[in-house]
C-alpha positions as CSV (number, residue, x, y, z in Angstrom):
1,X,84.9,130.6,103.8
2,X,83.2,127.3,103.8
3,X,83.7,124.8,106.5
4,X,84.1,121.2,105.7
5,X,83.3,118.4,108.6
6,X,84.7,115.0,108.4
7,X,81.7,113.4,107.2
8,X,81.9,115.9,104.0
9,X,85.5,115.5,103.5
10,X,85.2,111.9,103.4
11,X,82.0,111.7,100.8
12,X,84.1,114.6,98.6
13,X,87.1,111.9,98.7
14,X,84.4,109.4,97.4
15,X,83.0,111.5,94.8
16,X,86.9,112.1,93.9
17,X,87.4,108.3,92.9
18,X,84.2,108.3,91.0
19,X,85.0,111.5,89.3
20,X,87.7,110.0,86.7
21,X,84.9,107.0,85.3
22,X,81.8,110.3,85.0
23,X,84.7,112.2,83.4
24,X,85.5,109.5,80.9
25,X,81.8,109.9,79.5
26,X,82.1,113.5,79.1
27,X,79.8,114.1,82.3
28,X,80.9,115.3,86.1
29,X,79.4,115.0,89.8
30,X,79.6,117.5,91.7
31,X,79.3,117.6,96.0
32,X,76.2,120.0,96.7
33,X,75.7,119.4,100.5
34,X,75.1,117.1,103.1
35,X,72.2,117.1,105.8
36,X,70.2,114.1,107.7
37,X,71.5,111.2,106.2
38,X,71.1,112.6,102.7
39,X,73.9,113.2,100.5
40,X,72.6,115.8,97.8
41,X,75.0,115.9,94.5
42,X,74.3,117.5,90.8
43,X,75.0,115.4,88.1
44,X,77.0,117.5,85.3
45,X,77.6,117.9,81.9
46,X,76.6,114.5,79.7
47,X,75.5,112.8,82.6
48,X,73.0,116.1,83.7
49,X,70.9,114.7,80.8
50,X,71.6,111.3,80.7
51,X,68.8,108.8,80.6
52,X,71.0,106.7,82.7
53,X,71.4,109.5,85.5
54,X,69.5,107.6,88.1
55,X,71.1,104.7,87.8
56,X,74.1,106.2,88.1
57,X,73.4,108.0,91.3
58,X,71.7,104.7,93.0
59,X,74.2,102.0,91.5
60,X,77.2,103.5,91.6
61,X,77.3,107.4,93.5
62,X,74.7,106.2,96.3
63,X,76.1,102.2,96.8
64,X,79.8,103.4,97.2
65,X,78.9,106.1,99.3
66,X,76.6,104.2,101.6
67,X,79.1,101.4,101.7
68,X,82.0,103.7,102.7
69,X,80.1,106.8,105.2
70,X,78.3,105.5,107.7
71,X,76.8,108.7,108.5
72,X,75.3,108.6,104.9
73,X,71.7,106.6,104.0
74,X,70.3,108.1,100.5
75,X,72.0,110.1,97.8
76,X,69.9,112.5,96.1
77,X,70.6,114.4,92.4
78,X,69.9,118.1,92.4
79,X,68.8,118.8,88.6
80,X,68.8,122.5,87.2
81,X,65.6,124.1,87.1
């Protein structure tokens, strides 16, 4: 079983809201870990490929996140090797 601390439950409730508007475009986000201040999420479906990815993590995923977690300083997309 996976544990989930309060700092990860409240960046999965984040991710939650922004879900709906990555959904819309036929893309995802998915919560991958965090550790140190760094918030590491993959980027799925359209948006995995998206020429517009890292914009999305830094203006949106990354400024709501930051804005809302204390605990959290950089967001970080884990592509697919």
């Amino acid at each position: 079983m996976i544990r989930v601390n309060k700092t990860d439950k409240k960046i999965i409730e984040i991710l939650e809201k922004i879900r709906p508007y990555l959904n819309n475009d036929g893309g995802d986000v998915e919560f991958v870990k965090f550790e140190d201040g760094i918030c590491y999420v993959k980027l799925k479906g359209a948006c995995a490929g998206c020429m517009f990815a890292d914009i999305t993590i830094q203006n949106t995923i990354e400024e709501m996140l930051v804005s809302e977690v204390p605990e959290v300083i950089k967001v970080i997309n884990v592509e697919e090797a």
